[in-house]
C-alpha positions as CSV (number, residue, x, y, z in Angstrom):
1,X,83.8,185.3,113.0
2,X,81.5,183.5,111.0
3,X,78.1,184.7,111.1
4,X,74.5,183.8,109.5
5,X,71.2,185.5,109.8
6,X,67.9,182.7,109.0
7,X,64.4,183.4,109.0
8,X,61.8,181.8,111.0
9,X,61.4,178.6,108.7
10,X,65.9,178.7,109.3
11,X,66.3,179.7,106.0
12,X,69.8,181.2,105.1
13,X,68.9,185.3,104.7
14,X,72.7,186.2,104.9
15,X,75.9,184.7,105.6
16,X,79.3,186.1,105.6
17,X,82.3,184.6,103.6
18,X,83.8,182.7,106.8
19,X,80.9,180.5,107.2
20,X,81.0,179.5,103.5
21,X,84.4,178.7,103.7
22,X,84.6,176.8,106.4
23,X,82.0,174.4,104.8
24,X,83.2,174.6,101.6
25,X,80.8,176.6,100.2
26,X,80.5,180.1,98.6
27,X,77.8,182.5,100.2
28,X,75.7,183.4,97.6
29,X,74.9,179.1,97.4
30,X,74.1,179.2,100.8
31,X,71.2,181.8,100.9
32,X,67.5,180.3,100.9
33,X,69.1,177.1,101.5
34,X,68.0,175.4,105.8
35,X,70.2,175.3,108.3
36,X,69.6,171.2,108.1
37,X,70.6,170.9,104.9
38,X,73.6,172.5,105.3
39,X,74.5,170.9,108.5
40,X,72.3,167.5,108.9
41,X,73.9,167.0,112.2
42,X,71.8,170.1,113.4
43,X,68.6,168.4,112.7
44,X,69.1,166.4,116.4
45,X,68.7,170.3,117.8
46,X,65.9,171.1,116.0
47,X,63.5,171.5,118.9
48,X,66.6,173.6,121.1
49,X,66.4,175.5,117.9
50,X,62.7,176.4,117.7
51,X,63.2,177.5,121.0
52,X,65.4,180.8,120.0
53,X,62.1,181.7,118.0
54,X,60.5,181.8,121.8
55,X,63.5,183.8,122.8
56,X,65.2,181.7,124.3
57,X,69.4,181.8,123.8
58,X,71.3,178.7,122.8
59,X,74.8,178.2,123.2
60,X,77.1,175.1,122.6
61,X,81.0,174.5,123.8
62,X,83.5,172.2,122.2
63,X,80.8,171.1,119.7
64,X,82.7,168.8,117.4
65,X,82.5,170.1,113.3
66,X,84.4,168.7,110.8
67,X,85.6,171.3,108.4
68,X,85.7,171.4,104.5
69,X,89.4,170.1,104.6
70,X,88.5,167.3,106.9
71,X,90.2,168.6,109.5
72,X,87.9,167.8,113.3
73,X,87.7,170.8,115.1
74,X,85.8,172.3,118.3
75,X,83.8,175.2,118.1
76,X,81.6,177.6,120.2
77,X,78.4,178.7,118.7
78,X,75.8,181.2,120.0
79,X,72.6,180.8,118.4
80,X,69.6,183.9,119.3
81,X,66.7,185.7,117.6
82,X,66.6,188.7,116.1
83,X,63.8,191.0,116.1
84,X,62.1,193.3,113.5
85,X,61.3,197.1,113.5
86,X,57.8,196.0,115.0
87,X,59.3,194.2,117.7
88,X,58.9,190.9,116.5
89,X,61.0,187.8,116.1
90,X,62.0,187.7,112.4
91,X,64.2,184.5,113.1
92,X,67.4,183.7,114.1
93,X,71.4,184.8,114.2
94,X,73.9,182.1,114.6
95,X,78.0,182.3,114.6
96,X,80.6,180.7,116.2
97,X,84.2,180.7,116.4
98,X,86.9,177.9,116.5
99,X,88.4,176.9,119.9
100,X,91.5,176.2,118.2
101,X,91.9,177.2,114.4
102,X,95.4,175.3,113.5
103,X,96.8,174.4,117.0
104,X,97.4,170.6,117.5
105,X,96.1,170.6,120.6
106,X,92.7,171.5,119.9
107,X,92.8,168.8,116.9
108,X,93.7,166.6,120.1
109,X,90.6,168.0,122.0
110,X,88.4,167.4,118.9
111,X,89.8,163.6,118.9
112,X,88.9,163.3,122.7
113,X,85.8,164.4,122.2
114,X,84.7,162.2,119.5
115,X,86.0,159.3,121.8
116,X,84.7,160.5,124.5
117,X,80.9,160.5,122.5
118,X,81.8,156.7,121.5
119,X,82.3,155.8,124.5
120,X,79.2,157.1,125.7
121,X,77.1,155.8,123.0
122,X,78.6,152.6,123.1
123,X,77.9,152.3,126.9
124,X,74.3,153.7,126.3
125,X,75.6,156.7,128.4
126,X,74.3,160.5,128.5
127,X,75.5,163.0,130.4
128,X,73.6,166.4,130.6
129,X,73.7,169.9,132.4
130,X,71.3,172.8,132.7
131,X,73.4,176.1,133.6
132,X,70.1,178.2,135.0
133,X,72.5,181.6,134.5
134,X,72.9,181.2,131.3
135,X,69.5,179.4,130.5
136,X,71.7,176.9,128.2
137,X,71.7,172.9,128.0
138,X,74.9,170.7,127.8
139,X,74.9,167.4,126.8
140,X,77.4,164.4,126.0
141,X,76.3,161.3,124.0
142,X,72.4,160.2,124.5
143,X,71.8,160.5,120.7
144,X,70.0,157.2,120.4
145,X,68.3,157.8,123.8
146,X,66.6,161.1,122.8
147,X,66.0,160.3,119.0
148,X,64.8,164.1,117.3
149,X,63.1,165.1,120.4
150,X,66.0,166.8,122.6
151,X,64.2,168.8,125.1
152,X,65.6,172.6,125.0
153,X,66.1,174.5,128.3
154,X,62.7,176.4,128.1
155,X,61.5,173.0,127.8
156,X,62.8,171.4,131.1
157,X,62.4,174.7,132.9
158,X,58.6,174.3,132.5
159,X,58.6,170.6,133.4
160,X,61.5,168.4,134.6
161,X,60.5,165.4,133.1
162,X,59.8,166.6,129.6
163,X,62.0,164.1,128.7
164,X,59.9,161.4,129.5
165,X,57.4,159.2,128.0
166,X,54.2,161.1,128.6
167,X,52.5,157.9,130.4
168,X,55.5,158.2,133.0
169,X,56.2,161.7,133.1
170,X,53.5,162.6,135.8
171,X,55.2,160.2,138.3
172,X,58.6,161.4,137.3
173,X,57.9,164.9,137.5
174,X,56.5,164.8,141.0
175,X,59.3,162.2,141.9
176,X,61.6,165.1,140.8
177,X,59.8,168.0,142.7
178,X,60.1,166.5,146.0
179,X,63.6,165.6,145.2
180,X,64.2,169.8,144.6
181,X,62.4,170.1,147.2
182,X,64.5,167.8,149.8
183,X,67.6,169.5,148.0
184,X,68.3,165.6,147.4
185,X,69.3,163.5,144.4
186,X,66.6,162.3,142.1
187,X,67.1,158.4,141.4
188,X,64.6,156.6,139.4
189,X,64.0,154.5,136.0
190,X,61.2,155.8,132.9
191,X,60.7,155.4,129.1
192,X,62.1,157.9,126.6
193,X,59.7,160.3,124.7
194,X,60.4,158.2,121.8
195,X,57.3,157.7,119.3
196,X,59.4,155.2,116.9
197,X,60.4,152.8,119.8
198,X,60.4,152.3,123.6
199,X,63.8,153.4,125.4
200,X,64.3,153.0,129.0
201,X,67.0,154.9,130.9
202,X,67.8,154.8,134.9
203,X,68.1,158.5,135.4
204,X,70.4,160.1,138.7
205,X,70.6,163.9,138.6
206,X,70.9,166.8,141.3
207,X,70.4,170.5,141.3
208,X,73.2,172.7,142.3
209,X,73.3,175.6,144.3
210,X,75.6,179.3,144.4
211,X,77.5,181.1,147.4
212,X,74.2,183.1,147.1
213,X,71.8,180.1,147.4
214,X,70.7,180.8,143.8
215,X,70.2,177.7,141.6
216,X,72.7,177.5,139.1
217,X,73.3,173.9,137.4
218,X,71.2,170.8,137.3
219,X,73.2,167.7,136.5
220,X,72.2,164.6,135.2
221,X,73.4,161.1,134.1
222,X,71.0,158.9,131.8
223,X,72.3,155.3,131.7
224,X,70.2,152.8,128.5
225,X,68.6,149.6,130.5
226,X,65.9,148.8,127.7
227,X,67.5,145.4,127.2
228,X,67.3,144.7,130.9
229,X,63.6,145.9,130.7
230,X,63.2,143.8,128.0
231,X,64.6,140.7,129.6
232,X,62.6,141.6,132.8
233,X,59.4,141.6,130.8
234,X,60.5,138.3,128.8
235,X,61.1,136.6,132.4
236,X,57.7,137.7,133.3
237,X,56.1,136.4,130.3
238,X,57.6,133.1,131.2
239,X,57.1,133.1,134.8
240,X,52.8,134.0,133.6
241,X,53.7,131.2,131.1
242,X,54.9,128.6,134.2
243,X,52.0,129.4,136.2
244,X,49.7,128.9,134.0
245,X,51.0,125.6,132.7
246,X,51.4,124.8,136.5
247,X,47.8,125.3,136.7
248,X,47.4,123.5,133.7
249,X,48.9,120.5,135.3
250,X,47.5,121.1,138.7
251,X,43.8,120.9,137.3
252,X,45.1,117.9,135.4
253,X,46.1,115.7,138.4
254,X,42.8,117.1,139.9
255,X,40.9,115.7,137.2
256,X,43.2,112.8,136.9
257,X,43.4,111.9,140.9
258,X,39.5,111.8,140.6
259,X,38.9,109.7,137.6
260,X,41.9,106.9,139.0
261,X,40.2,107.0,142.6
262,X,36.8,106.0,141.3
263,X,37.7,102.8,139.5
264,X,40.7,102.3,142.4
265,X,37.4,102.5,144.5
266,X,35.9,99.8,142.7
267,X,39.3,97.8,143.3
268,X,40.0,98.0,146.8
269,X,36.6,98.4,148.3
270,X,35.5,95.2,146.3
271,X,38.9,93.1,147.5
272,X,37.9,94.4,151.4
273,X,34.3,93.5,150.5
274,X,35.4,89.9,149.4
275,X,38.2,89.3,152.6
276,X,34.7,88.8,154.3
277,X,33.5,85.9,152.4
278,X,34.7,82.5,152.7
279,X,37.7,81.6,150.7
280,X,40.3,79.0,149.6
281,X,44.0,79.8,150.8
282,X,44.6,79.9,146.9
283,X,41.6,82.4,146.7
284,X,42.6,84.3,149.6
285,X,46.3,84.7,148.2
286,X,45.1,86.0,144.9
287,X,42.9,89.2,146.8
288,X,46.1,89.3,148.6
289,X,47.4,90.4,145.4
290,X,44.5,92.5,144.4
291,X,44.4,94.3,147.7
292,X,47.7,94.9,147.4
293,X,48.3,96.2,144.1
294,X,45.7,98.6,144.6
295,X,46.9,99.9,147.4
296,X,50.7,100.3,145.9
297,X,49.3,102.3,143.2
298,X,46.8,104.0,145.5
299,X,50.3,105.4,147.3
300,X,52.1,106.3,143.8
301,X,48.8,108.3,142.8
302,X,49.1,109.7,146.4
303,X,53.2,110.5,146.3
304,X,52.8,112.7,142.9
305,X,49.5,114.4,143.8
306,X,51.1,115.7,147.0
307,X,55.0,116.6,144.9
308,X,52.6,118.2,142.3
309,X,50.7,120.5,145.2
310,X,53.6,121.5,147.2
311,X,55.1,122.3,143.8
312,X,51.8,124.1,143.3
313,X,52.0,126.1,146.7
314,X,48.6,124.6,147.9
315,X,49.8,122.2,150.0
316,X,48.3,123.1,153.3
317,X,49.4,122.0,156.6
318,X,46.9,120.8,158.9
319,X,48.2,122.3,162.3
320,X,46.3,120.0,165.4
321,X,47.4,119.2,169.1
322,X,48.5,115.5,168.5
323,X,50.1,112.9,170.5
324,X,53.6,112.2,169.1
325,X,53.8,108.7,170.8
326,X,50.3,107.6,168.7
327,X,51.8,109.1,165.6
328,X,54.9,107.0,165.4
329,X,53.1,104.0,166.7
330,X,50.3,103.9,164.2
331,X,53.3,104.1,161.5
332,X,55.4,101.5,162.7
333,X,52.1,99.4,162.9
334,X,51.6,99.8,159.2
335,X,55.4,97.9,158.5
336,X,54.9,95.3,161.6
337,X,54.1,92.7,159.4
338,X,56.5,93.1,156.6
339,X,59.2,93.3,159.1
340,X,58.2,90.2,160.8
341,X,57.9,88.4,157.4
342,X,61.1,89.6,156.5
343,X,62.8,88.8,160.2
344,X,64.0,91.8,161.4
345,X,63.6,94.2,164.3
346,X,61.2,97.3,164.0
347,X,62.2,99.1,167.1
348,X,60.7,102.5,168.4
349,X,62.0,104.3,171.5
350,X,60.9,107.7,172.3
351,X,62.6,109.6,174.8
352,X,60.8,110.0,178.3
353,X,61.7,114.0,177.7
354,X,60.3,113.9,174.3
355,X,56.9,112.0,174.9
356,X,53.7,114.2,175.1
357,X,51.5,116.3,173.1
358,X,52.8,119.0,170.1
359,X,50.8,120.9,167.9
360,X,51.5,120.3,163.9
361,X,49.8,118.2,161.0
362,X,50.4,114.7,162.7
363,X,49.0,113.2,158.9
364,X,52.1,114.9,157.3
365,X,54.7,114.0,160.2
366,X,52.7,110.8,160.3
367,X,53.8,110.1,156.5
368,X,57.6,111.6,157.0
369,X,58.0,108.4,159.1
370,X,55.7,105.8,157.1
371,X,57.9,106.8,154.1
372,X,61.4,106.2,156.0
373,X,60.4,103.2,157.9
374,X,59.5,102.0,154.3
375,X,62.3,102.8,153.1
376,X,64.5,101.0,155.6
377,X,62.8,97.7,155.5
378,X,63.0,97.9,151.1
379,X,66.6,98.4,151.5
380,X,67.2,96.2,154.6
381,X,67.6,92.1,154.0
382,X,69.5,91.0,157.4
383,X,69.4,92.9,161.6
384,X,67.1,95.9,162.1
385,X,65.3,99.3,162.2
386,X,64.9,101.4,164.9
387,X,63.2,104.4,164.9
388,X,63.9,107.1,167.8
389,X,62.3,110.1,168.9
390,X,64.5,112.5,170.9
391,X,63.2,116.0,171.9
392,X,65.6,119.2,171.2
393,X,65.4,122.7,172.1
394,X,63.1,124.1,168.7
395,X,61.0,120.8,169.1
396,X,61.6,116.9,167.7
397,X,64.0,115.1,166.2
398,X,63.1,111.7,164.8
399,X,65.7,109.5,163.4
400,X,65.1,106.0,161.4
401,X,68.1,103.9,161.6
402,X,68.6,100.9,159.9
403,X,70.8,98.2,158.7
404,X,70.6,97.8,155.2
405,X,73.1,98.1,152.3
406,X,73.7,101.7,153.0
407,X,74.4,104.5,150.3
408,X,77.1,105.3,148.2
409,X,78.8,108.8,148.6
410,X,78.6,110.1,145.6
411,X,75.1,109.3,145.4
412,X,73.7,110.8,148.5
413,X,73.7,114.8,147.3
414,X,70.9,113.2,145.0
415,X,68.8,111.3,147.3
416,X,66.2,114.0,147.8
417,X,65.6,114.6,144.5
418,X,62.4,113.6,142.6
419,X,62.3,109.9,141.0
420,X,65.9,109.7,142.3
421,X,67.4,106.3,143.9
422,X,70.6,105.4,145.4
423,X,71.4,103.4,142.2
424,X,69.7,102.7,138.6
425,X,69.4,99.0,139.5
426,X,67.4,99.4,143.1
427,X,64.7,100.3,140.9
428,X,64.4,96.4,139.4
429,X,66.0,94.8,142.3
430,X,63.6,97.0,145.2
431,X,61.2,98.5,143.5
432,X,59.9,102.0,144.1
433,X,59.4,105.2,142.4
434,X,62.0,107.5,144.4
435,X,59.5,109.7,145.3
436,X,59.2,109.1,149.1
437,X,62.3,110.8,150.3
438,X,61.5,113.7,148.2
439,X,58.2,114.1,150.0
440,X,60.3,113.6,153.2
441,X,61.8,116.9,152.3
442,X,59.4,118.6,150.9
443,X,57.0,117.8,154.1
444,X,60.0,118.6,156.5
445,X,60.3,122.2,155.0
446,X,56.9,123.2,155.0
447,X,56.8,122.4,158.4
448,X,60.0,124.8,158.9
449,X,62.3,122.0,159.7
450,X,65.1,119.8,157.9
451,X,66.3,116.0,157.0
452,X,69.7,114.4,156.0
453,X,71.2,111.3,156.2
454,X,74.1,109.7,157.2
455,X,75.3,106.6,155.3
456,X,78.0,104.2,154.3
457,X,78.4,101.6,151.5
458,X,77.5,97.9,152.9
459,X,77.0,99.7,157.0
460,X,73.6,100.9,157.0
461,X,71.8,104.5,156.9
462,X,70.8,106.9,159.6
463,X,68.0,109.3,158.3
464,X,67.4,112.6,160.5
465,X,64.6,114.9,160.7
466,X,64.7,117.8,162.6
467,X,61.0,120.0,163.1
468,X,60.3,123.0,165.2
469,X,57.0,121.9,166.9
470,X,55.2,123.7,170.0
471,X,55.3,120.9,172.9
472,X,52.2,121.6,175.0
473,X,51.1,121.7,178.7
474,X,48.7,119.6,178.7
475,X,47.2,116.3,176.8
476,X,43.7,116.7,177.3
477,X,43.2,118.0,173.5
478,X,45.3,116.0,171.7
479,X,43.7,114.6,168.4
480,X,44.4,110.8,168.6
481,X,45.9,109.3,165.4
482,X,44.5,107.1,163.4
483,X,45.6,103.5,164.1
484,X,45.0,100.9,160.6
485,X,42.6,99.1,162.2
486,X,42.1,95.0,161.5
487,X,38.9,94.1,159.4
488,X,36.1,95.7,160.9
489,X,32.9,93.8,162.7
490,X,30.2,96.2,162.6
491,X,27.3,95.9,164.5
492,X,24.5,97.8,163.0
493,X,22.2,95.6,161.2
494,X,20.3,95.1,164.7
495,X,19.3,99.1,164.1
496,X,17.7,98.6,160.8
497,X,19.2,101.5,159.7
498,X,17.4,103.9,157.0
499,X,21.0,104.6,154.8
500,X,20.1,106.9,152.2
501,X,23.3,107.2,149.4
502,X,23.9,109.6,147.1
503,X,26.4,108.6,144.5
504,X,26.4,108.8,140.9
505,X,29.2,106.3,139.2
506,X,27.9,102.7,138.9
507,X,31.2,100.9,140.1
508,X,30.9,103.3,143.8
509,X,27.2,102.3,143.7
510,X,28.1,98.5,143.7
511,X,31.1,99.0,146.3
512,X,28.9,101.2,148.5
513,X,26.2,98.5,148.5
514,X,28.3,95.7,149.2
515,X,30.2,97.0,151.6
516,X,26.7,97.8,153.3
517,X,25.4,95.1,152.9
518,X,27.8,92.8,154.8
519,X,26.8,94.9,157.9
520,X,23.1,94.0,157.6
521,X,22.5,97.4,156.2
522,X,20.2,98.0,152.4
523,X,21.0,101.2,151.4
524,X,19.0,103.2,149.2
525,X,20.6,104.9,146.4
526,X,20.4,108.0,144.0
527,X,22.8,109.2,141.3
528,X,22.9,112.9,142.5
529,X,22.3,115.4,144.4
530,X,18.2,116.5,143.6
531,X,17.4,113.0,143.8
532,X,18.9,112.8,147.3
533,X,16.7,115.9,148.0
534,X,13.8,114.4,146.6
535,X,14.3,111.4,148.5
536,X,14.6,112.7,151.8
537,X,11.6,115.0,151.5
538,X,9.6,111.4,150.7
539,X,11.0,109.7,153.7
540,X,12.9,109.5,157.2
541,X,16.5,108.5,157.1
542,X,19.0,108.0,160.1
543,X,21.6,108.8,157.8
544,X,22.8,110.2,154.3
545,X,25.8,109.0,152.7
546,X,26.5,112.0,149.9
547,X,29.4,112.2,147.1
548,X,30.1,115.6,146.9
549,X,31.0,116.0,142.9
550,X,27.9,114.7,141.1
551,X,26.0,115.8,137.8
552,X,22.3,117.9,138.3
553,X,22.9,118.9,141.4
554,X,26.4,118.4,143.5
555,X,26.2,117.2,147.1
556,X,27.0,120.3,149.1
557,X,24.2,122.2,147.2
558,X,21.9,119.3,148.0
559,X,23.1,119.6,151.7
560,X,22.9,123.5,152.0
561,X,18.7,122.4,150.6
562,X,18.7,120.0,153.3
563,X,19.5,121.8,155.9
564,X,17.8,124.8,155.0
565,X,14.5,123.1,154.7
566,X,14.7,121.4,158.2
567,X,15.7,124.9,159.4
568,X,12.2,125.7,157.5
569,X,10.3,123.0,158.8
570,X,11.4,122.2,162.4
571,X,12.4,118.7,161.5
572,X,15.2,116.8,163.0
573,X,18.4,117.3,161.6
574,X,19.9,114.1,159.5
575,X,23.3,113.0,159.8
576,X,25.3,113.6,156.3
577,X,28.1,112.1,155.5
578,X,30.6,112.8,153.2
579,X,31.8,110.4,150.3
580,X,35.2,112.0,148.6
581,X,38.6,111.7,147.4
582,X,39.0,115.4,148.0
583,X,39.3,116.0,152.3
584,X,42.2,118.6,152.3
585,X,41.6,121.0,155.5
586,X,40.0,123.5,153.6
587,X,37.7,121.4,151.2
588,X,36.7,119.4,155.3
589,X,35.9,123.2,156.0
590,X,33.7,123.8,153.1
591,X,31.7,120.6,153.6
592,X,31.2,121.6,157.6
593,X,30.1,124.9,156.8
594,X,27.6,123.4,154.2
595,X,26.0,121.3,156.8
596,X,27.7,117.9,156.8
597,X,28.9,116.5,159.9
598,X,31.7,113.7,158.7
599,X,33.9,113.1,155.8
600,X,34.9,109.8,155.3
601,X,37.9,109.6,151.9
602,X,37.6,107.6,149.2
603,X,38.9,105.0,147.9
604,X,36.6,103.7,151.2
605,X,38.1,102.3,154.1
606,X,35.5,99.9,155.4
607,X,36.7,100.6,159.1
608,X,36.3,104.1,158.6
609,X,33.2,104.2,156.7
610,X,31.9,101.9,159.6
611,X,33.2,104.5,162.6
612,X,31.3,107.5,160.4
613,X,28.3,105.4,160.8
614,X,28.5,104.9,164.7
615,X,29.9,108.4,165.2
616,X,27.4,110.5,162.8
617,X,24.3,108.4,164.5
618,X,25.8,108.9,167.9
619,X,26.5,112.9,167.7
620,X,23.1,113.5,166.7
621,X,23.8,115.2,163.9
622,X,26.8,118.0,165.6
623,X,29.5,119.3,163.6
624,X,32.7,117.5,163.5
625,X,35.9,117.5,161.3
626,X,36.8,114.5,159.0
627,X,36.7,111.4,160.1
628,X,38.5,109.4,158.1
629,X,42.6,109.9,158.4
630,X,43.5,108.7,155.1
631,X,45.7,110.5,152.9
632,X,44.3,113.7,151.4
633,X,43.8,113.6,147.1
């Protein structure tokens, strides 16, 4: 049998002739010489090896050598110390024998072996055993996953995860205890103690028990899953990478949305302020255009602010008894006139069963049927459009029904997609963006509920929307819906109203003052918040008019001052009211809670900013929600 003796450093003391034949060397060349030089393959042991110098036994079956002849063989080796006189450990002994010297059969098992270990290497695969009788470790394949540092039985006997990357192994080791405990299967994923790279491995293995109820193996499976790892982490790099440009973007239209409201402010309130004067038909038709104009890009602006926040996640749904019959009315009342000037029928019939009182955001359901009554009239040149309301047993179901040139079938799976029309040309021949039946989804599935459509070629469309809303008892707190109300005739300048106005661009200065103005009313204005402050410490108002995003001092600071210092002082409380493009539910909350008591959107509606006026004055300075019901930026 061949047989070597090697001192603590695994020097080659003695070795008998078998040994040095079998790897082609003579003894005497053999002595002083390391076990890894002579057998560089032994090097992946090394730490199983150190071991026997701590007493521990090692022992190996069907370990695959290749002999001097080239000939692939199995062998069975025995490695253990060896002690001196004094007790000691003066290294080790190691020999083996050959499973199978010349039969063909063990060249065969040699052969299977070596497949066997490509295999598992190819498939990143390690099987292992611990035999706790014979204190010994097994192992096939995992050379890449354990690198130089294989972990010896002494070494997973003290700690079950020595395997492990140290920053995991605390976790792993007392996943692994409560597994032993349990008498269960460990399952779970960690890195490799690997200093040259970073290996992970999905790890199953399970203790096994004797007739005696003795532990005797512990088996294990490692399987290589750094790639997914490393893909998991690369997704998450570019999902960080998404958000952030998405927030990117989103403080972009923020930014944007403000700086095209303030001179679309400057537009629109100007063309409303001039509808008032006296003008020439030929005059009169010209702000047609204006007013118009303004107010188509007004709803583009207003189409990819609210695509870009429900892509965003912060579109918010403004949930509110309302009453559906008001909603649908004040939408069809926004396309009377076009349907009149283009002769057709704009029909709405609501069911007797499906008339009453829900609770949702009646602004977004309001906009779901502004967008496809709009949509049927663009695409509608001869009959009509009836809308329906029908109730079902989760809530509504509005459908918008028209006569039109209907859609082609192979075009309808894209309807609902952003900047998507039925056809390249409706974009020159209608107009339009195809952005209002993507918000019609979009709005429809935030509020839990559906829409499709049902169309032919040259027969019309039939759109659907389906929405699971809470009918309720009673009517008495519905939130009325806001109507487009006719030019408005304000009668205020008999008050002699005190206006104080806090806004700080030039062009909403001139708008603010001329829209005032018409009314009888001579506004004083500031171009921020301290000088509002200032202001209303000098004087007495009956109401302030305050922008909320202004340089020095912004206008819910100047409010919080306000109403801190009539707190103070005992002095009546002064209406405020706010001036902004931004009135989404939870910016209206932030205003109340810093002391204003209306919120009236910009670009201005002069109806609205009129109704603030007569409501702030007549409330006496309560707290109320937003007054105006225009779109939210």
């Amino acid at each position: 049998m061949p047989m070597a003796l090697y001192d603590t450093d695994f020097r080659v003391l003695r070795v008998n002739e078998r040994w040095g034949f079998d790897f082609g060397l003579r003894p005497e060349r053999m002595v002083g010489r390391t076990l890894w030089e002579i057998e560089p393959g032994s090097l992946k042991w090394k730490s199983q090896y150190e071991n026997c110098l701590k007493g521990e036994r090692l022992t190996s079956e069907r370990y695959p050598l290749t002999l001097k002849d080239g000939r692939s063989v199995l062998i069975s080796t025995v490695t253990a110390p060896w002690r001196r006189a004094d007790g000691a450990v003066g290294g080790v002994i190691g020999m083996y024998r050959l499973s199978a010297d010349d039969r063909e059969d063990g060249f065969e098992l040699a052969r299977t072996q070596r497949r066997l270990e490509a295999a598992a290497a190819l498939g990143g695969i390690c099987v292992w055993e611990m035999d706790y009788r014979a204190k010994t470790v097994w192992s096939l394949g995992g050379e890449e996953l354990f690198g130089e540092k294989v972990a010896g039985f002494l070494d997973l006997e003290r700690d079950l995860a020595a395997s492990a990357h140290p920053d995991d192994r605390p976790a792993v080791a007392a996943e692994m205890a409560a597994a032993r405990r349990q008498r269960r299967p460990f399952r779970g994923e960690h890195r490799m103690n690997r200093a040259d790279r970073e290996i992970w491995v999905s790890e199953v293995c399970e203790d096994h028990y004797g007739e005696d109820g003795e532990l005797e193996t512990r088996l294990g499976v490692m399987l290589d899953i750094t790639q997914r790892k490393q893909a998991e982490q690369a997704l998450r790099g570019a999902i960080a990478q998404a958000e952030a440009a998405n927030h990117a973007k989103s403080n972009f239209l923020a930014a944007m949305s403000h700086e095209i409201r303030t001179p679309l402010n400057g537009v629109l309130g100007m063309a409303r302020a001039m509808a008032g004067d006296a003008l020439s038909p030929v005059q009169r038709e010209r702000l047609d255009v204006v007013r118009q104009s303004g107010e188509s890009l007004l709803t583009l602006l207003n189409d990819v602010l609210d695509l870009s926040k429900v892509e965003a996640g912060k579109l918010e749904l403004d949930v509110e008894p309302f009453d559906i019959c008001a909603v649908v009315e004040s939408a069809q009342a926004m396309f009377s006139a076009v349907a009149q000037g283009k002769g057709l029928v704009l029909e709405m019939v609501v069911d007797e069963t499906a008339r009453g009182v829900y609770l949702g955001d009646a602004v977004r359901l309001r906009q779901i049927v502004a967008n496809l009554i709009s949509n049927a009239l663009k695409f509608t040149a001869l009959g009509r459009v009836e809308v329906a309301i029908v109730r079902t047993r989760d809530g509504l179901a509005i459908r918008v029904r028209d006569t039109g040139i209907g859609i082609p079938a192979d075009r309808i799976g894209k309807l609902f997609q952003k900047f998507e029309q039925a056809d390249a040309s409706t974009t020159r021949r209608y107009g339009g963006t195809g952005l209002g039946l993507a918000i019609c989804r979009e709005f429809s599935e935030l509020m839990g509920g559906s829409i499709k459509v049902v169309s032919r070629e040259g027969h019309g469309s039939t759109f659907l929307v389906e929405l699971p809303l809470e009918k309720l008892e009673t009517q008495a707190a519905a939130r009325p819906a806001a109507i487009v109300p006719a030019a408005p005739q304000p009668d205020l300048a008999a008050e002699a109203l005190r206006v104080l106005a806090a806004e700080d661009n030039k062009v909403n200065q001139l708008v603010l003052r001329t829209l005032l103005n018409q009314a009888g009313i001579d506004p004083t204005i500031v171009g921020d918040g301290k000088a509002a402050l200032e202001a209303w410490e000098m004087g007495a108002w009956d109401v302030i008019l305050m922008d909320v995003q202004m340089p020095v001092m912004d206008g819910l600071t100047a409010t919080r001052l306000i109403r801190q210092r009539e707190a103070q002082t005992g002095r009546a409380p002064t209406p405020i009211i706010a001036l902004t493009a931004n009135v989404m539910s939870h910016q209206v909350r932030e205003y109340e809670l810093a002391g204003m008591n209306v919120c009236v959107a910009k670009p201005i509606e002069v109806a609205a900013l009129f109704a603030s006026l007569e409501q702030a004055l007549a409330m006496n300075a309560g707290p109320v929600a937003a007054q105006s019901e225009s779109r939210p930026a």
